[in-house]
N, C-alpha and C positions, 0 to 999 in steps of 0.2 A: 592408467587408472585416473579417475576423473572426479575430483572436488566442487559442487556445484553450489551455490548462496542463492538465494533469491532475499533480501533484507530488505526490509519496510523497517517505518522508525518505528513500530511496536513489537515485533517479532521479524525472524530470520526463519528460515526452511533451509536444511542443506541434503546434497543429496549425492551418495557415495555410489560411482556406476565403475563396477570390478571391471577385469579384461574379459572376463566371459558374459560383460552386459552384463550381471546381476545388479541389483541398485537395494541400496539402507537407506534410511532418511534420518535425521536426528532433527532437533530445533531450539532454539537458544533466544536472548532476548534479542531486538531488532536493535539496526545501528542506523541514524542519518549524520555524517558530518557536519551538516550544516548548525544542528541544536545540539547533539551529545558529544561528549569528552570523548578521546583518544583511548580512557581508562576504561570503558563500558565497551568497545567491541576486544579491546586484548582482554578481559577478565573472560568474553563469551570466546572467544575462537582457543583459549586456553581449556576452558571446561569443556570444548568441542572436540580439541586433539587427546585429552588424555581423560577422557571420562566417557561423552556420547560416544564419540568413533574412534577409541584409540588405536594406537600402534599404525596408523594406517599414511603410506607415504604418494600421495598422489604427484603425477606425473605433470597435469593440468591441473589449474584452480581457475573454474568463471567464475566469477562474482558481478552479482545485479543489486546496485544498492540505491535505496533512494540517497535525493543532492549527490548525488557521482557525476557531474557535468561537470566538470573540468580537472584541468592534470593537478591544481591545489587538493582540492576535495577526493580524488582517488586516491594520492599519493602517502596518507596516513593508514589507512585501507590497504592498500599495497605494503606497505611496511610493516604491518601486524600480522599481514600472511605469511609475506616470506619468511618473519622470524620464528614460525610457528610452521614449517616447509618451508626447508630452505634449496632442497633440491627441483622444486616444482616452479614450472611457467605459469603466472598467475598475469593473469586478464580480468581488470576491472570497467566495468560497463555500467552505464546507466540502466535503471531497470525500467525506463522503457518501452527500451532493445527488449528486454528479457519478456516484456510484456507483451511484445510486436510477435515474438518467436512464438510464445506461447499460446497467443490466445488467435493471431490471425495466421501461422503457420508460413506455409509461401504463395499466399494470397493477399491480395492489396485490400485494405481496411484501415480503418482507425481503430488505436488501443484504447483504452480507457483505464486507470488507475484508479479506485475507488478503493481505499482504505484511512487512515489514521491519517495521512496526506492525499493528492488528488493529483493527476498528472494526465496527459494526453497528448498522441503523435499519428502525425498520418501515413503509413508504412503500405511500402509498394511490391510487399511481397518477396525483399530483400533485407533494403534496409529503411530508417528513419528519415522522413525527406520532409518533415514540418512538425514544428513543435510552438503551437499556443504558448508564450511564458509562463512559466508558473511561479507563484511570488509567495508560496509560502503559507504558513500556517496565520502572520500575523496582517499579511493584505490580502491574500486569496485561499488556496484551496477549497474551493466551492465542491459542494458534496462530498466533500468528506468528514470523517470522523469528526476531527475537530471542527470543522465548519458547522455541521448539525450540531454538535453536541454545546456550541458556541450562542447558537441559537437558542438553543432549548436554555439557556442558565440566562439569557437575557432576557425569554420570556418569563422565567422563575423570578429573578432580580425587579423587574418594571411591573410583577402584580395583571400579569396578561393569563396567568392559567386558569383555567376553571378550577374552582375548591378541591375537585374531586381527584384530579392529577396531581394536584399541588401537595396535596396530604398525603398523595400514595407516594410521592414523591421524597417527602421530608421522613417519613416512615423509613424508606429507600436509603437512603444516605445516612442519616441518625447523627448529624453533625451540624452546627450553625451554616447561615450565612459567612460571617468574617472569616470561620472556616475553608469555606469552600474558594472566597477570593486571597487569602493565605496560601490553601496547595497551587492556584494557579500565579498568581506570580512569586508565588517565591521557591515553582517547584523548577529543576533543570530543565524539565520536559514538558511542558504546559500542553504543549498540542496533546501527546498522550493523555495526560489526565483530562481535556476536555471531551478527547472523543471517548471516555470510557463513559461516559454517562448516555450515549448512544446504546449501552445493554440495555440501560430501562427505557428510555423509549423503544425499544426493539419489543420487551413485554407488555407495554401499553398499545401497541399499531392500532389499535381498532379504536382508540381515543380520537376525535376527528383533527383538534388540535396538534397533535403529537404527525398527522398524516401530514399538513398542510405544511409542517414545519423541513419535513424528510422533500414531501412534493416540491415547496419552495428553492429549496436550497439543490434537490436535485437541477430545476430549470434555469437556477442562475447556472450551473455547471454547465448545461448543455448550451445556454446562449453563450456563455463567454468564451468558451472551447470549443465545444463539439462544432459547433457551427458556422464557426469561423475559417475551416478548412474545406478547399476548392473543393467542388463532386462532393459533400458531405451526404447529401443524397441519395447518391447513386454507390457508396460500398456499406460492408454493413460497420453497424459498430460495435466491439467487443469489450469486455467488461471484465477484468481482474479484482479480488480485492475482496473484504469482508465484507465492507459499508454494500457493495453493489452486492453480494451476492444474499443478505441476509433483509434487504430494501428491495429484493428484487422487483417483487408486485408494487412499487409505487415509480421506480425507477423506468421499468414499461411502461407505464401510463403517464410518466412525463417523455417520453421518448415519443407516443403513440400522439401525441397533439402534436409533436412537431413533425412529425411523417417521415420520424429517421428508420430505416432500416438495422432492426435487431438482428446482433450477433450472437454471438456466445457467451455463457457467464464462466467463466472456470475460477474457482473459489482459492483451490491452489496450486499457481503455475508448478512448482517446481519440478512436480513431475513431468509435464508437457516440455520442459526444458532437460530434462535428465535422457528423456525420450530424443528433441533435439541433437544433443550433445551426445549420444550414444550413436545419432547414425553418419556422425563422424571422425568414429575411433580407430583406429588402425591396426 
C-alpha cells in the first residue's frame, strides 16, 4: 500500500493507492522547508493519519516536496513521516521528479513548476539531467504566484494603476497600505500571502494592465529558465501548478513569441503520479 505527497508551499495533495489499485485523495496545508517551521507539516501529516485518511498503514511513502534538494532539507520531512508511519519505507524527493513523472511521463521534455513558487528541469524521459537554479521567493521565482502577485502590490504601492483597478482593488482587500506591508514582512510565509492576491488579478484578466503584468513576469520566466536549457526548442514544455493552469491563455502567448513548443498543462499532478506509482506495486 502506497502513501503518495505532492507539497507546494501552499497546499499538499496526498494520494492513498490500496493493494487492489484503488486510490483516496485527501489534502492539507502545503509544506516548503526552506520558509515553514517543522510545526506546520507535523500538525498537517497528524490531521492527515488520524482524521483525512485514518487507520491506514502504508507500506511506501513518496513524498514530492518543494525546497527538498538536499539531505538537510528532506531530513525533517523524513522524520515527521516516519514518526507518524513508522513501519513504512519513506522516499523523499524533490517535486521536480514528481513534476517530470507527471506531466512528461517517459518522454524527454522540460517540466515546468508554476505555482506559489516556480521551479524547472530538463528530464530525458527517466530522470532529471538539468536544473536552472532557483533562488527563491526573495531573488527569483519568476512567474509565479509570488512573483506576479509581487508585482502587482508594486504597481499598487508606486501609484502605476489605472483608478478603475485600483478602487476595485482597495474594495478587494478592505484593509490599508501599512496593512498589507505588516502581513508581508511580519507574516512567516510572505511568499504565500503575496501570491494570494494573484486571485484578484485572476478576476480582473481582461484589465490590460493586470495582462501585461502576468505576460511580463511570465517572459522573464521563460528567458531565465526555460531557455536556458540545450534543445529547448526541439521538446515540448510542460506545465504543473495553479499560477500556469488558471494564466493559461497568457502563458501560451508568451510561450508563442518565443516559438517554444507547448506541452501539457496538468493542474494536479498527484493523480498522474498515483497512476505512476501504481504501475509499480507488486
Amino acid at each position: 500500500m502506497l502513501l503518495i505527497a505532492d507539497a507546494g508551499s501552499t497546499k499538499a495533495d496526498w494520494a492513498w493507492v490500496a493493494k487492489d489499485g484503488e486510490s483516496s485523495y485527501a489534502h492539507t496545508k502545503g509544506f516548503n522547508p526552506v520558509v515553514h517551521p517543522r510545526d506546520l507539516l507535523q500538525g498537517e501529516v497528524e490531521k492527515l493519519s488520524s482524521e483525512l485518511l485514518p487507520n491506514l498503514k502504508p507500506t511506501e511513502i513518496h513524498y514530492y516536496g518543494a525546497g527538498c534538494w538536499d539531505y538537510t532539507r528532506k531530513l525533517p520531512i523524513r522524520e515527521v513521516l516516519q514518526a507518524a508511519y513508522p513501519t513504512a519505507e519513506i522516499t523523499v524527493m524533490h517535486d521536480l521528479l514528481g513534476a517530470a513523472r507527471a506531466s512528461c511521463g517517459s518522454e524527454p521534455g522540460i517540466a515546468c513548476i508554476l505555482g506559489t513558487g516556480s521551479n524547472t528541469c530538463l528530464y530525458d524521459g527517466r530522470d532529471v539531467v538539468d536544473n536552472v537554479t532557483n533562488l527563491g521567493f526573495m531573488l527569483g521565482d519568476e512567474g509565479s504566484g509570488s512573483h506576479i502577485g509581487k508585482a502587482f502590490l508594486r504597481a499598487y504601492f508606486y501609484r502605476e494603476l489605472d483608478n478603475d483597478i485600483r478602487d476595485a482593488f482597495e474594495e478587494h482587500i478592505k484593509i490599508d497600505k501599512s496593512d498589507i506591508l505588516d502581513n508581508i514582512y511580519g507574516s512567516p510565509i510572505p511568499n504565500t500571502y503575496m501570491a494570494s492576491f494573484t486571485r484578484f488579478m485572476g478576476e480582473h484578466l481582461d484589465h490590460p494592465l493586470v495582462q501585461k503584468i502576468v505576460f511580463d513576469s511570465f517572459g522573464e520566466f521563460l528567458d531565465r529558465h526555460v531557455r536556458k536549457y540545450e534543445g529547448h526548442l526541439n521538446v515540448p514544455v510542460h506545465y504543473i501548478g495553479s499560477i500556469a493552469y488558471h494564466f493559461k491563455t497568457i502563458l501560451q502567448a508568451a510561450m508563442a513569441e518565443r516559438n517554444l513548443k507547448m506541452g501539457r498543462f496538468v493542474h494536479k499532478p498527484i493523480e498522474a503520479l498515483a497512476n505512476f506509482h501504481r504501475r509499480t506495486m507488486h
